[in-house]
C-alpha positions as CSV (number, residue, x, y, z in Angstrom):
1,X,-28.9,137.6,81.4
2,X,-26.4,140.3,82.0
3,X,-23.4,140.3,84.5
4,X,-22.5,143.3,86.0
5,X,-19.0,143.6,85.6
6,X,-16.9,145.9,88.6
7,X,-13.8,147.4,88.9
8,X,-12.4,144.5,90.9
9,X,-12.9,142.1,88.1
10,X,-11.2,144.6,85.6
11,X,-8.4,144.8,87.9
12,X,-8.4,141.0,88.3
13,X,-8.2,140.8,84.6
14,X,-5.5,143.5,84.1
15,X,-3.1,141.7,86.8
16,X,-3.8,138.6,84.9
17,X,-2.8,139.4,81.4
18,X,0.4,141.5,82.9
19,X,1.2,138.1,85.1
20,X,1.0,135.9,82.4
21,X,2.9,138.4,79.6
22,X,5.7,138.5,82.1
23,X,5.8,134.8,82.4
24,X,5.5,134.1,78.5
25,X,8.3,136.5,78.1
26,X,10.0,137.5,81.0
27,X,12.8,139.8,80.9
28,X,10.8,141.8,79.4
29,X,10.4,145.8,79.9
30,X,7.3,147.6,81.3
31,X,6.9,149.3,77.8
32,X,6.5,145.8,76.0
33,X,4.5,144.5,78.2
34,X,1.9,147.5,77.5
35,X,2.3,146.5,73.6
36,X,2.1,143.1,74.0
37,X,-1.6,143.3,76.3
38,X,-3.0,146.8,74.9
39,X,-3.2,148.5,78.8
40,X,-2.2,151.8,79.0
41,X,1.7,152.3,80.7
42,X,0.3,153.9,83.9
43,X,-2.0,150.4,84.3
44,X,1.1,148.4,83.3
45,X,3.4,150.5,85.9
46,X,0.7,149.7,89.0
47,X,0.4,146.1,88.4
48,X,4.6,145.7,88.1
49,X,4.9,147.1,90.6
50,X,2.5,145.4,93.0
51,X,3.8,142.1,91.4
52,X,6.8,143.5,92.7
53,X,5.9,143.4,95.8
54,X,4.1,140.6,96.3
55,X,7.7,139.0,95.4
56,X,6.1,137.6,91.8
57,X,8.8,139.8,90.1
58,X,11.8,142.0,90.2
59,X,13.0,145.3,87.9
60,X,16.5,145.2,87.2
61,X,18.3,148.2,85.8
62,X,20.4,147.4,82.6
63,X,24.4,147.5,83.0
64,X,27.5,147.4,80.8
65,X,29.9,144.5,81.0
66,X,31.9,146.6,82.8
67,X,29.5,147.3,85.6
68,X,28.3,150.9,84.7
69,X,25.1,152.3,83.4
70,X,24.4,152.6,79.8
71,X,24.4,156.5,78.3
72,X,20.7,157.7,78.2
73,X,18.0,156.6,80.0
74,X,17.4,152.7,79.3
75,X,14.1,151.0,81.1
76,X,14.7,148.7,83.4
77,X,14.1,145.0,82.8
78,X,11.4,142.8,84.5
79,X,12.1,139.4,86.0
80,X,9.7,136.5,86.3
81,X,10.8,134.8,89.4
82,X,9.0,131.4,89.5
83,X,10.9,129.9,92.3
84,X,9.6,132.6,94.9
85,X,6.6,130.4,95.8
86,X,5.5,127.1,95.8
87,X,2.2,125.4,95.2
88,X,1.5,121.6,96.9
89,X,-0.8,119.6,94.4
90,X,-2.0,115.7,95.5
91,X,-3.5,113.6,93.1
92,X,-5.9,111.7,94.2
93,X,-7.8,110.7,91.2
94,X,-6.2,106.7,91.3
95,X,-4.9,104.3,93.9
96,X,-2.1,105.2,94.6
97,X,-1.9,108.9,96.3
98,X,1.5,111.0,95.0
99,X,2.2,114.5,96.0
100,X,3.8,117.2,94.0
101,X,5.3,120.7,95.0
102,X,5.9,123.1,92.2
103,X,7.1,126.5,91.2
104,X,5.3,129.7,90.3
105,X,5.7,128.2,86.5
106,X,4.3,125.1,87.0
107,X,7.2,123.3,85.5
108,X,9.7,122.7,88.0
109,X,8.4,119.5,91.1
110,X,10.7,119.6,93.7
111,X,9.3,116.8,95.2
112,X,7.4,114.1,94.2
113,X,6.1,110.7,95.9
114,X,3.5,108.3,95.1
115,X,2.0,105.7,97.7
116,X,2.7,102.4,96.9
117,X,0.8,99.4,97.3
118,X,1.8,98.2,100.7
119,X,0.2,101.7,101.9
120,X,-2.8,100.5,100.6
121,X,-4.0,97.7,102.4
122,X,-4.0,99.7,105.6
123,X,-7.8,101.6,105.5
124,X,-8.2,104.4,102.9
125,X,-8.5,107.3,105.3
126,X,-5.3,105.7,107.4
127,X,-3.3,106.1,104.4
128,X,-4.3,109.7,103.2
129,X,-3.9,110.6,107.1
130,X,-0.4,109.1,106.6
131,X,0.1,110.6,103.1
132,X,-0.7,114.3,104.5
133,X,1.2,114.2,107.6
134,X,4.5,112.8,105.3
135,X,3.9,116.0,103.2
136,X,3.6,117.8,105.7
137,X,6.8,117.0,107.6
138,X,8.4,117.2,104.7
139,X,7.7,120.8,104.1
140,X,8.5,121.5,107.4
141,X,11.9,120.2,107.4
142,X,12.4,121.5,103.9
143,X,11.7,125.0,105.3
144,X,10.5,128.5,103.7
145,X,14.0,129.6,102.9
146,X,11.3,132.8,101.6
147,X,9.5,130.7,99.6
148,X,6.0,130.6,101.2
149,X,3.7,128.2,100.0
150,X,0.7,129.7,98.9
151,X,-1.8,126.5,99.0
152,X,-2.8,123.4,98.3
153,X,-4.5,122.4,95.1
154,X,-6.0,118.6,94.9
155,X,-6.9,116.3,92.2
156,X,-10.2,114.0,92.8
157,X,-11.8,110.9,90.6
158,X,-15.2,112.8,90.2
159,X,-17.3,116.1,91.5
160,X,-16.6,117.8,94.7
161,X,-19.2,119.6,96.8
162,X,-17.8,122.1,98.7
163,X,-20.9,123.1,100.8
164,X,-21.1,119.7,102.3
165,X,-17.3,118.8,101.6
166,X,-18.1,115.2,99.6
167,X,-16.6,113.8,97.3
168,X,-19.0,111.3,94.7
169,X,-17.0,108.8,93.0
170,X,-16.6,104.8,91.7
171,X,-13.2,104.7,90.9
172,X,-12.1,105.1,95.0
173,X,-15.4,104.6,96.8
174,X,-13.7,104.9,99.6
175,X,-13.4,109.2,99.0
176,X,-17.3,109.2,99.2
177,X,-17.7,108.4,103.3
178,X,-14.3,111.4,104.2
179,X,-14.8,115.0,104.5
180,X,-11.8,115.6,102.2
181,X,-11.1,119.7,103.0
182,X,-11.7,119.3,106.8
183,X,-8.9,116.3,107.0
184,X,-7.3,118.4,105.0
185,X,-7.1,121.1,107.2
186,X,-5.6,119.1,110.2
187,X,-2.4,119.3,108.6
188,X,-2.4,122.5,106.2
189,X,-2.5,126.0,107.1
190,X,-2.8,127.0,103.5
191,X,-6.0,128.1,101.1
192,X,-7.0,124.6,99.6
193,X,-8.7,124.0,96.3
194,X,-10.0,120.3,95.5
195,X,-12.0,119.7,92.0
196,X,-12.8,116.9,89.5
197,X,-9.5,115.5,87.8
198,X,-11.4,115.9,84.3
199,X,-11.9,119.6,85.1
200,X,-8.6,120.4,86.2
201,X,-7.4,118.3,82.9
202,X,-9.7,120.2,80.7
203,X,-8.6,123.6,82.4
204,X,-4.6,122.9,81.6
205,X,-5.5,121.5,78.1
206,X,-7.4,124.0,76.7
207,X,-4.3,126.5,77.6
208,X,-3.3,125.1,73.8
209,X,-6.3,126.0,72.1
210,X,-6.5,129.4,69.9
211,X,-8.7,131.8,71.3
212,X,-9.7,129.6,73.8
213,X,-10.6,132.6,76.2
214,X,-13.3,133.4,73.5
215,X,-14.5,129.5,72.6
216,X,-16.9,126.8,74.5
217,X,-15.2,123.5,74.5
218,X,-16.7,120.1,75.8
219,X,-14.3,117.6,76.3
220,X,-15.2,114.0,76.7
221,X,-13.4,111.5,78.0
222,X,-14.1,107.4,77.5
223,X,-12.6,104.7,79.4
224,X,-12.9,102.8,82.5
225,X,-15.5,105.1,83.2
226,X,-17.2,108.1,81.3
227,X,-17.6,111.6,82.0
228,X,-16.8,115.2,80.6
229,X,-15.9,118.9,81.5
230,X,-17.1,122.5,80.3
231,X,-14.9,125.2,79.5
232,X,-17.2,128.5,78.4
233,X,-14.8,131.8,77.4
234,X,-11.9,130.2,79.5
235,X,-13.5,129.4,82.5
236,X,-14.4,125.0,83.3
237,X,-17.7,125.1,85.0
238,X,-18.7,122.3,87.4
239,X,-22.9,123.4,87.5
240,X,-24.9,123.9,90.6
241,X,-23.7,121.3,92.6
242,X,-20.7,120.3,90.5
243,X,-22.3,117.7,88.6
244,X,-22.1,119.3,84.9
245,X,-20.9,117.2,82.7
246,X,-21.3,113.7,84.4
247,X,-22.1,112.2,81.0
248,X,-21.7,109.2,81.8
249,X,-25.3,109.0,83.8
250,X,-27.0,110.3,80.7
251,X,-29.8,107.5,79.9
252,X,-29.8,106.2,76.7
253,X,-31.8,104.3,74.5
254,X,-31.8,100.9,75.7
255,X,-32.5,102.3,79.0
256,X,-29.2,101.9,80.4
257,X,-26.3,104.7,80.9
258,X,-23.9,106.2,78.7
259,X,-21.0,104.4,81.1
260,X,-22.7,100.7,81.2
261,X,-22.2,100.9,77.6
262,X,-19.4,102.3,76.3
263,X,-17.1,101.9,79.2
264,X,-13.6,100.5,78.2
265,X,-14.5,97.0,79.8
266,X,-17.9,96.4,78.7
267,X,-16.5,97.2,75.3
268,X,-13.6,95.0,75.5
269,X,-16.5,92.1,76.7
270,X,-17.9,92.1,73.8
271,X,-15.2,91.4,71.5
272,X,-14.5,88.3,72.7
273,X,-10.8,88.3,73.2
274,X,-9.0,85.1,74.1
275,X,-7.9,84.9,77.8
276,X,-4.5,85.8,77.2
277,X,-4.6,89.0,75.0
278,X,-7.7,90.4,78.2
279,X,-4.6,89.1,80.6
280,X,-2.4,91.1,78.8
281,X,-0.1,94.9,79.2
282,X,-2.3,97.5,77.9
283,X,0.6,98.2,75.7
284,X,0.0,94.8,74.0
285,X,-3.6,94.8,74.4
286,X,-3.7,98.1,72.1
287,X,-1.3,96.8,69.9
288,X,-3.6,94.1,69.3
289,X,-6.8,95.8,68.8
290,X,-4.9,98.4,66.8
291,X,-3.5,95.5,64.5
292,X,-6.9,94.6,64.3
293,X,-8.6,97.9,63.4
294,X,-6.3,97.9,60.3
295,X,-6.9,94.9,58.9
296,X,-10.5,95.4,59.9
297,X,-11.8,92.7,61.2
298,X,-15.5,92.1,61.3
299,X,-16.3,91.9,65.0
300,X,-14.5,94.4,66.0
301,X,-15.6,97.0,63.2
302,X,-19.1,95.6,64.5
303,X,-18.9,96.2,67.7
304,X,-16.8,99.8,67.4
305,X,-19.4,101.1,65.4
306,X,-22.4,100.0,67.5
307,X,-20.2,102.0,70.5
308,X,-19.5,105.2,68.3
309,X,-23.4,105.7,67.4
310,X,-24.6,105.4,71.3
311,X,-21.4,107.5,71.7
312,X,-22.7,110.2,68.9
313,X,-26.2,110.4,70.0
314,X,-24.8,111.3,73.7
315,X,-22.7,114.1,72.2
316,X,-25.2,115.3,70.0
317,X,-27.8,115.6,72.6
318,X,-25.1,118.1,74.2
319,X,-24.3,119.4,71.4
320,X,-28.2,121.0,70.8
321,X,-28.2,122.6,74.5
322,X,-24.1,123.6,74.4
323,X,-23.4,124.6,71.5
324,X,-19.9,124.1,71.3
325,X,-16.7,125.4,69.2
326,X,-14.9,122.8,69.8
327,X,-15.0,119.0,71.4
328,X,-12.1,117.0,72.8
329,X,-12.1,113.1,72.7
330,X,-9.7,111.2,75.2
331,X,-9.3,108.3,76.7
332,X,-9.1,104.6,75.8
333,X,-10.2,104.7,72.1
334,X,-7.5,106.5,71.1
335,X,-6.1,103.9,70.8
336,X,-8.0,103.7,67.2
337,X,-6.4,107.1,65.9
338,X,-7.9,109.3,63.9
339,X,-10.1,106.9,61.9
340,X,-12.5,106.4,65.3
341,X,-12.3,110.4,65.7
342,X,-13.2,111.1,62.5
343,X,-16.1,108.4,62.4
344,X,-17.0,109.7,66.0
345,X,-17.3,113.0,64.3
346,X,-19.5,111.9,60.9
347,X,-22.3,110.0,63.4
348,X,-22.8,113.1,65.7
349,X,-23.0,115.8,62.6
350,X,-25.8,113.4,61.1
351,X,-27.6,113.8,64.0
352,X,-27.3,117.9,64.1
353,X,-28.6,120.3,62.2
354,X,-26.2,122.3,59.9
355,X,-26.3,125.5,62.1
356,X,-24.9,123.5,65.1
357,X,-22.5,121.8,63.3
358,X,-21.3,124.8,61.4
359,X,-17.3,125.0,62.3
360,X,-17.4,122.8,64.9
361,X,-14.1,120.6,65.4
362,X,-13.5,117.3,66.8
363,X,-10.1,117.1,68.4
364,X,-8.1,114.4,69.8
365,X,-7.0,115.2,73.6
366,X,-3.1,115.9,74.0
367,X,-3.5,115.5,77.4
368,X,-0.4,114.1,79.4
369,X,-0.9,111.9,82.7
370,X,0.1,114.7,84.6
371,X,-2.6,117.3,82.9
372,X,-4.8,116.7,86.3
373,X,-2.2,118.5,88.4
374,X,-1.3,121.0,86.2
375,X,-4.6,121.9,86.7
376,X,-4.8,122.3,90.3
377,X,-1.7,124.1,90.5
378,X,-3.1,126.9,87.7
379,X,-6.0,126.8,89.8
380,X,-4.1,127.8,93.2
381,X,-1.9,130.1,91.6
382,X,-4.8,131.7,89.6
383,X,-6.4,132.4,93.3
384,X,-3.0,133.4,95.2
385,X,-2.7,135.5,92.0
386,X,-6.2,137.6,92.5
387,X,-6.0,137.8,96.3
388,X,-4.6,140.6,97.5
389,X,-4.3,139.2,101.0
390,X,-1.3,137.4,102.1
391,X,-0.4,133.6,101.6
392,X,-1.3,132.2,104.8
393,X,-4.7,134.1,105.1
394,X,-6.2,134.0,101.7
395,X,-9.6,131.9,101.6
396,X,-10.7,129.9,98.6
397,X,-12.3,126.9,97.9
């Protein structure tokens, strides 16, 4: 199947690779920037310009010391100006709400707040009503001091569907009876973008792979619950109605699902762990099973490798219809190094022909609590960023 492939997308792509040059590098000059991304100068000038404009950037002609202009003509230098915008990003994906507003790089939070527990005893969509109306007085008093902000992105504990605005999650049932984009909207004037926190994750992780523009990569992520995202040439795809890659349903042999039996508890159940290493920190709960794991003791060897082949013959399943360059393990076992990855890895390529197992790489994830977010906010700026319309009018998700 072939997409057709317009002049609107090759200008979308242009103004991304100039946009992210001038961040990677930034002061930089209009003729390096047309080295660095292999456009032609008259494409480079265009999108400068309009980045320019759109208040993204600024050219700066080069002085002396002394305040006059260098002999001979000397390009002028681009600035990146991250602080020129700002992005909100919520994260939603746990129980306690917190709220984020960040730069054009994505590095700088200028605020940040987290709902603690005595907000949540009050009823779920009380709180996120209280939540969003906090933010939003905040920004207000904060003020534009011409910064616009150029929309909200949202991080949620499992798929969104936009065309009936739902949310379908365990972790916060609660999500699953609000229409999240229309409360939203009460108090936002902004595009909004919501998706799946392992999607958003995946979509700032794979930002660290090589190539990763030209690679499929599953990621797959075991813990409390069980699920995984799909990054094809760059882009995480969520599947017709934003279910791709809700492993976790996937029947398996006993009849069961992938989640009932590899979940983080149910595996921790069937070690048998005295009462007070399950009442435990996590910190001293994964000490102790990583203790354990060295000095291998029996059950738990048992019991990890029963989980790694129902794990293995879930991945490899995927693994005949996707195809993948490369797969990215997170979550709870990691606490078991890269001993369980490589054993993960040696179960699924038994299970595989040789053609689809032929360079593929296991990887553990290196992604940080706050990967989720990062996500959202790349996600917003990457739509601000192909819009030529104005902050406050753009539409997305």
């Amino acid at each position: 199947m072939r997409s057709r492939i317009d002049v609107t997308m090759v200008k979308a792509h242009n103004r991304r690779l100039v946009f992210d040059d001038i961040v990677a590098n930034a002061p930089t000059t209009r003729a390096q920037i047309a080295a660095n991304t292999s456009l032609s100068a008259g494409t480079v000038a265009t999108i400068v310009e309009e980045l320019c404009r759109r208040g993204v950037a600024r050219e700066v002609k080069e002085e002396r010391q002394d305040g006059t202009s260098p002999v001979g003509r000397r390009p002028n230098r681009v600035e990146f100006l991250p602080k020129s915008r700002r992005i909100i990003c919520i994260d939603l994906a746990t129980r306690h709400p917190a709220y984020y507003v960040k730069d054009l790089d994505l590095k700088s939070e200028e605020i940040r707040q987290r709902m603690e527990d005595g907000n949540v005893a009050r009823p779920y969509d009380e709180m996120l009503r209280a939540l969003f109306g906090h933010i939003a007085a905040r920004i207000d008093k904060a003020g534009g001091h011409g910064r616009p902000i150029i929309g909200v992105g949202v991080s949620v504990p499992g798929p969104y569907r936009l065309s009936e605005d739902r949310i379908s999650c365990k972790l916060v049932p609660e999500l699953n009876t609000i229409q999240l984009r229309a409360l939203l909207k009460e108090f936002f004037n902004f595009p909004i973008y919501i998706d799946h926190d392992v999607k958003l994750a995946l979509g700032a992780e794979i930002q660290s792979i090589p190539s990763h523009e030209h690679k499929t990569v599953l990621s797959v992520f075991l813990g409390e619950g069980v699920g995984s995202a799909i990054s094809i040439n760059g882009v995480v795809f969520g599947g017709a109605h934003e279910f791709a890659g809700e492993i976790g349903q996937m029947r398996i042999r006993d009849g069961g699902t992938l989640e009932e039996r590899v979940a983080w508890s149910f595996f921790l159940s069937r070690l048998r762990l005295p009462a007070g290493i399950l009442d435990s920190s996590d910190e001293e709960l994964f000490g102790h099973l990583s203790s354990e794991y060295q000095r291998n003791e029996p059950n738990l060897l048992s019991v990890l490798d029963e989980t790694i082949q129902t794990i293995a013959h879930a991945i490899a399943n995927i693994i005949c219809v996707l195809n993948p360059h490369v797969i990215i393990v997170s979550g709870h076992y990691s606490v078991f190094g890269d001993r369980f990855l490589d054993d993960l890895q040696t179960a699924t390529e038994e299970l595989v022909i040789d053609d689809l197992k032929r360079d593929l790489q296991f990887i553990r994830s290196t992604s940080k609590e706050n990967d989720a977010i990062m996500g959202a906010a790349s996600a917003v700026r990457e739509l601000w960023l192909q819009s030529s319309k104005s902050p406050r009018k753009e539409g997305t998700q």
